[in-house]
C-alpha positions in Angstrom: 25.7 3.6 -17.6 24.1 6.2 -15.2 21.3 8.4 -16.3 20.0 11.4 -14.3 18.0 12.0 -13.0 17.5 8.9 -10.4 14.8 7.7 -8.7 14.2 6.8 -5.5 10.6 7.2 -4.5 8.7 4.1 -5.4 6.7 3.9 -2.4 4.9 6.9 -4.1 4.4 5.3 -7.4 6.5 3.0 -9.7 6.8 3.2 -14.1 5.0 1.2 -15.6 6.7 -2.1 -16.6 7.4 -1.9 -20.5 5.7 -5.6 -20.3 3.0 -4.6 -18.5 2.3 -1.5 -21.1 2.4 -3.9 -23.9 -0.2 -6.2 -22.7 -2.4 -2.7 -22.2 -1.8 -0.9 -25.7 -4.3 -3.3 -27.3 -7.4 -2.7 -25.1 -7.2 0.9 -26.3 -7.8 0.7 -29.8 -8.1 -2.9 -31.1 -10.1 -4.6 -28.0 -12.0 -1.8 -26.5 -15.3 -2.5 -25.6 -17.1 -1.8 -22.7 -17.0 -5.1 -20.4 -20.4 -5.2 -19.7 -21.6 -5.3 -23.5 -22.8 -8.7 -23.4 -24.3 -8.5 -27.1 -21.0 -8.5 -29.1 -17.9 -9.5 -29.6 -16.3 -6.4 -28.2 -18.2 -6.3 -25.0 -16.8 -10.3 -25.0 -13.2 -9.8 -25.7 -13.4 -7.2 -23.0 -15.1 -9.0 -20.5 -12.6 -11.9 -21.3 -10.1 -9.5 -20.8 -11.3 -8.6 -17.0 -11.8 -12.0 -16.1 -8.0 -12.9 -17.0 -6.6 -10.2 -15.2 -8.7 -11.0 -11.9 -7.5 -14.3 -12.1 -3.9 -13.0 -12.0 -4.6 -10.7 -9.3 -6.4 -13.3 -7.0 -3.5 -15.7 -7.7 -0.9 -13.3 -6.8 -2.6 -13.4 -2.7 -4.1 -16.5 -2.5 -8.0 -15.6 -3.0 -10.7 -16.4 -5.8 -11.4 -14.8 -8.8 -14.7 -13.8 -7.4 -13.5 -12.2 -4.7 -11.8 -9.6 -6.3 -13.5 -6.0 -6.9 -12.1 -3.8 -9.1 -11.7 0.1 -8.2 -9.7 2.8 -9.1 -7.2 2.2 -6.6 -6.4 1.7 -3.3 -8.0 5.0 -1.6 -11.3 4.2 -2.9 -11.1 0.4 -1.5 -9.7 2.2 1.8 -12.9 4.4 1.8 -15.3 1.0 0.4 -14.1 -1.4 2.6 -14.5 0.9 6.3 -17.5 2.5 5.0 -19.4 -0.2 3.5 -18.4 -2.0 6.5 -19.7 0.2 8.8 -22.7 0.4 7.4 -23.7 -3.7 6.6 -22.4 -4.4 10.4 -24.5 -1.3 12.2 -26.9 -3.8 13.8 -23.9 -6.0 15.2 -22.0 -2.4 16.7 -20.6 0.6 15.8 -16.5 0.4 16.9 -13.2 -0.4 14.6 -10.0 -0.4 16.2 -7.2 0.8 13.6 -3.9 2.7 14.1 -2.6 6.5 14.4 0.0 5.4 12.1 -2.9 4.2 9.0 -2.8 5.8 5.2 -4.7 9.1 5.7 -7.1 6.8 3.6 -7.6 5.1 6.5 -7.4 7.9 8.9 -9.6 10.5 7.0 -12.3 7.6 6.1 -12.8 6.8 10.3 -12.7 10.2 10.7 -15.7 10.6 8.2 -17.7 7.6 9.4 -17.5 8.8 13.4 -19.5 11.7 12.5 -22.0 9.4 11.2 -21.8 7.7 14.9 -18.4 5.2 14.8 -16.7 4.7 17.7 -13.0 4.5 16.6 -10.0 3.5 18.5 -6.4 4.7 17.4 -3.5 2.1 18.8 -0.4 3.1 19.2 3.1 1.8 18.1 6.3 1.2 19.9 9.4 3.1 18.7 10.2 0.6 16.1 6.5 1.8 15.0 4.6 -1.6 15.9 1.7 -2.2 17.3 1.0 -4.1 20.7 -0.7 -7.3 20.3 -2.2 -7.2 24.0 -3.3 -3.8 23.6 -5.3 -4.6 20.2 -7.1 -7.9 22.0 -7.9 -5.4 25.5 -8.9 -2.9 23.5 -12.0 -5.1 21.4 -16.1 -4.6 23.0 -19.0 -6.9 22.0 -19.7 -3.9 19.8 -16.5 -3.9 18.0 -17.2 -5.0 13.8 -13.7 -4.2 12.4 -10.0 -4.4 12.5 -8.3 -1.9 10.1 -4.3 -2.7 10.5 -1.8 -2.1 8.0 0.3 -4.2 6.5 3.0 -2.6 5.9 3.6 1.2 6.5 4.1 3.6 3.2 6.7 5.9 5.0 8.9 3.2 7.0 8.3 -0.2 5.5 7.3 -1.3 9.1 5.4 -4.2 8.7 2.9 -5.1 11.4 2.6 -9.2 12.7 -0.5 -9.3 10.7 -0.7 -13.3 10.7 -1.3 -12.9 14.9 -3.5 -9.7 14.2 -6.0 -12.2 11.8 -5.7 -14.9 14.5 -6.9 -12.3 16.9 -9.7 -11.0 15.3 -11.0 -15.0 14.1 -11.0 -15.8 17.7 -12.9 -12.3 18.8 -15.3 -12.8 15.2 -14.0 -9.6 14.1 -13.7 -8.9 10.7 -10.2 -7.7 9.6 -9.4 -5.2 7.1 -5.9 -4.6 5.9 -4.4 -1.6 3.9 -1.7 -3.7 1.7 -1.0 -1.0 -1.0 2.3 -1.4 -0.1 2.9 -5.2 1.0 1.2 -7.0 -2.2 4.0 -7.8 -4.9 6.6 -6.6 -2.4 6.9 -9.7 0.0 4.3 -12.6 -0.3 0.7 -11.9 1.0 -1.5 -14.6 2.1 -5.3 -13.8 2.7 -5.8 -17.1 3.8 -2.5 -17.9 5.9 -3.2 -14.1 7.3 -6.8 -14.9 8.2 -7.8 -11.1 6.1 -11.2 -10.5 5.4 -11.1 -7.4 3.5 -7.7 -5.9 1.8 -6.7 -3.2 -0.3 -4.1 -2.6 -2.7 -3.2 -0.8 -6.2 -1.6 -0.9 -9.3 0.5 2.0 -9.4 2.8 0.4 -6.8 3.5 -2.6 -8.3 4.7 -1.1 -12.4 0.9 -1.3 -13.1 -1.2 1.4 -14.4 -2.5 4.5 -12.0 -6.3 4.3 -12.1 -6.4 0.7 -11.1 -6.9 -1.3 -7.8 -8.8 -3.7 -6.2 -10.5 -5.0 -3.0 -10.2 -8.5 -1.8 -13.6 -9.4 0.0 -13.4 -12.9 1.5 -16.5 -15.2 0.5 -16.5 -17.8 2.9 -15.1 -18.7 6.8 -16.6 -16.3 7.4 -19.0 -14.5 4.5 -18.5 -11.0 4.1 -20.5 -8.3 2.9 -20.5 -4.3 2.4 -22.6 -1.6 1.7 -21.7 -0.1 -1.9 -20.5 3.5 -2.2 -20.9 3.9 -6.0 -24.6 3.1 -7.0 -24.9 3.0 -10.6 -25.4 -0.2 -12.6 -24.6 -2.6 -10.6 -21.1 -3.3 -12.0 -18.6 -5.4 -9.7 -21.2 -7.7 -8.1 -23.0 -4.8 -7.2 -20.1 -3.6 -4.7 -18.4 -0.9 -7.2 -20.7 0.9 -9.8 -18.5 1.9 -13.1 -17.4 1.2 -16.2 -14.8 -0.5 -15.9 -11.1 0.7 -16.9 -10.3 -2.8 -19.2 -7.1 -1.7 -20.0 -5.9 -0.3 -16.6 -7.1 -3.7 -15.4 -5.2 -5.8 -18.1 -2.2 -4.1 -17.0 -2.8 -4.7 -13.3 -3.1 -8.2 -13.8 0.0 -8.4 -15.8 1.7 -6.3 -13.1 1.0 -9.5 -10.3 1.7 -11.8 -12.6 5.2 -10.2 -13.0 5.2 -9.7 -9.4 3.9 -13.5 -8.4 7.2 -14.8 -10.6 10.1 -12.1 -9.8 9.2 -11.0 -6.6 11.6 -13.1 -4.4 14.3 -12.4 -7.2 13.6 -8.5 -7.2 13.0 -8.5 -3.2 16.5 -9.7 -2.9 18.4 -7.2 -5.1 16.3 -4.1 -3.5 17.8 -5.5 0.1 21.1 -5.6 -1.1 21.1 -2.1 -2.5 19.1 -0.8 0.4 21.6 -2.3 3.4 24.5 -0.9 0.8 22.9 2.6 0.7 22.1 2.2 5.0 25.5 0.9 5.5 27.4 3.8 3.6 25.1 7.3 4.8 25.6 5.0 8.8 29.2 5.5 8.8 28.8 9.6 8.9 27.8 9.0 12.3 24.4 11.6 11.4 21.9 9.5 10.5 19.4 7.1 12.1 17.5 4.4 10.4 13.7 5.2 11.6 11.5 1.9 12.6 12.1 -1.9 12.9 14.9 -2.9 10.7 13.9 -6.8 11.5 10.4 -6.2 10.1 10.0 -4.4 7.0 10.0 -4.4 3.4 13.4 -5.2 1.5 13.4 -2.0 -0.5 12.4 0.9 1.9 14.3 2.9 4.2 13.3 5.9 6.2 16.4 7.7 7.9 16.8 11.0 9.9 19.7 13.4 9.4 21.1 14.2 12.6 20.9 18.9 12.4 19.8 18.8 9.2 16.5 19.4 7.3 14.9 17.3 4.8 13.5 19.5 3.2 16.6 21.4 2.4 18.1 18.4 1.3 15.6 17.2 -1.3 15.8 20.6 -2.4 19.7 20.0 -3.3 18.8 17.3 -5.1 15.9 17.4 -6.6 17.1 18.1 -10.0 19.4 14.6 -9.7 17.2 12.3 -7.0 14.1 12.1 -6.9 13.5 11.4 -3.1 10.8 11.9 -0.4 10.1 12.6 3.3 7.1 10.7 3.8 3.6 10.0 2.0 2.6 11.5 -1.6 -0.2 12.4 0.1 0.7 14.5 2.5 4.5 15.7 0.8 2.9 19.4 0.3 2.1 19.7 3.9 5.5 20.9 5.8 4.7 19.5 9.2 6.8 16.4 10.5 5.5 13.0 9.7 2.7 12.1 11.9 4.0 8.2 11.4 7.3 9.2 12.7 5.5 11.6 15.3 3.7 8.4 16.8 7.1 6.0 16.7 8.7 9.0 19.6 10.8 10.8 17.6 10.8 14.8 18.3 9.4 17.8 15.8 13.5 18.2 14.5 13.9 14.1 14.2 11.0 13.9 11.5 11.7 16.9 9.8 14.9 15.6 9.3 14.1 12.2 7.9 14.2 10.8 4.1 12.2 8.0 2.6 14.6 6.2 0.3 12.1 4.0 -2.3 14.1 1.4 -4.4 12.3 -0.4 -7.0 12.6 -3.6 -9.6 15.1 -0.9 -12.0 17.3 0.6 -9.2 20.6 -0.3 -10.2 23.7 -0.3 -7.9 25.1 2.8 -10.1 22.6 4.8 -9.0 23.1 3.8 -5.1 26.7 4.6 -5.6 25.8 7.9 -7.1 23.0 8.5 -4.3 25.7 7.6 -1.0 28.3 10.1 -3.1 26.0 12.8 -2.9 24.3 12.6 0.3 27.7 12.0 1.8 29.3 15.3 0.4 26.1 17.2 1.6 25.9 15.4 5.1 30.1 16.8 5.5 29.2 20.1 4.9 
């Protein structure tokens, strides 16, 4: 049975899996000690707690426990893992190489760290919005420290040949940083197959908790280590100050654990519905489907409207679909995508493009419903 209103914006954030919530609702009240009491049971039970759940997480990309950090989400690991990088490696050199078409997590932390004296250089991408594997080797000095690519872009679903990017950056001894907010518990990431020294990613994407994410720092082949930006206690092997949030951490490691056993499963029925919802809103001959449609995630699509606004559109149905035209963090802003901007499409092109999310409870009812109405509005 349908139930309005429907939504399709789970790039943004997903709800929390009931599962997931019911492995959290204990730490509030029952278990709820701080983890670093050490002189009771609480503090215990809670520390047990965190060590569980970063054993899930780790398992979930192929790392060690003791590689994961713990943060409040993916921004801040963004802003830990350039800025603390930036600072450890100053002696070695002073240049990243990321992309114009990064987070603004990415983009506004480079941005902060080359007024402190970075020298960063923005790739660009191709029309199907990837990057250019000769451009990213030319474009390394002897005073390049850092990598920052992507793994799979928040607007389009693009995902970037990360695997060749690693490879690239082991040869060069460049460490490699990669945003994976949106790749981790989508498709299967592998830190070690993708030769990724540093990688973020967040609860709130994968039916976890908001206020919970984590940094992947690689120990070994090669070693790496960052400044901390949070001083305070020492918490997180003295890379992220805090007390930690137990239960927002109990429920993202339930969240991979989910992920690590339903992802292919869920992958699948999100392509389905997807290529149904393309395939239908294709035939009206006014709409284009923006980026690669070879290499992307199974449950995104970004599509412009050919002499129609976006805006105007969400606005029509914003009371029945809950839809988007581009990052959460930039949806107040009513200037075109700067991701699309950088794949070559004009000022009319972005504005006129929709970010269709699917998630793990998108059912096909709610496609259907979703082709019906963007069809009627598209005829109009």
């Amino acid at each position: 049975m349908l139930h309005l209103p429907i939504y399709l914006d789970n790039n943004a954030t997903t709800p929390v899996d009931p599962r997931v919530l019911e492995s959290m609702l204990p730490f509030f009240t029952k278990y709820f000690g701080n983890a670093a009491s050490h002189s009771h049971t609480f503090g215990w039970e809670a520390e047990a707690a965190v060590k569980y759940a970063r054993e899930q997480v780790a398992l979930l990309i192929n790392a060690e426990p003791n590689e994961i950090i713990f943060t409040s989400g993916a921004t801040e690991s963004d802003n830990l893992a350039l800025k603390g990088i930036f600072e450890m490696y100053a002696a070695k050199g002073n240049h990243i190489i990321t992309v114009s078409t990064e987070h603004k997590a990415v983009l506004d932390s480079c941005a902060h760290i080359e007024k402190l004296g970075a020298d960063v250089t923005y790739l660009n991408v191709n029309k199907d919005g990837i990057i250019d594997l000769k451009e990213l080797e030319s474009a390394i000095k002897p005073t390049t420290i850092l990598l920052a690519v992507m793994y799979a872009n928040n607007e389009t679903g693009v995902i970037q040949p990360v695997k060749e990017i690693g490879m690239i950056a082991k040869k060069h001894s460049v460490l490699f940083f990669s945003d994976a907010t949106q790749a981790v518990g989508k498709i299967p990431v592998d830190v070690i197959q993708d030769n990724i020294d540093l990688m973020a990613f967040s609860a709130h994407k994968i039916y976890g908790p908001k206020g919970a994410g984590a940094l992947y720092i690689r120990r070994k082949n090669p070693r790496v280590r960052i400044t901390a930006q949070i001083d305070g206690g020492g918490h997180e092997r003295n890379f992220r100050s805090g007390t930690l949030n137990v239960p927002g951490i109990v429920g993202f490691g339930k969240a991979c654990e989910l992920c690590k056993i339903e992802m292919q499963k869920d992958g699948d029925n999100m392509k389905i519905l997807r290529n149904k919802l393309e395939s239908a809103l294709s035939e009206t001959k006014k709409s284009t489907i923006n980026g690669s449609t070879k290499h992307r995630l199974p449950n995104v699509s970004n599509m412009s409207f050919k002499n129609r606004n976006s805006a105007e559109l969400m606005g029509k149905l914003s009371n029945t679909i809950a839809l988007s035209s581009g990052s959460a963090c930039t949806s107040a802003t009513l200037s075109p995508s700067f991701v699309l901007k950088a794949m070559g499409l004009s000022d009319e092109e972005a504005l006129s493009s929709l970010r269709f999310g699917l998630g793990r409870f998108t059912t096909e009812e709610e496609i259907d419903y979703t082709i019906g109405q963007l069809t009627e509005f598209l005829a109009d």
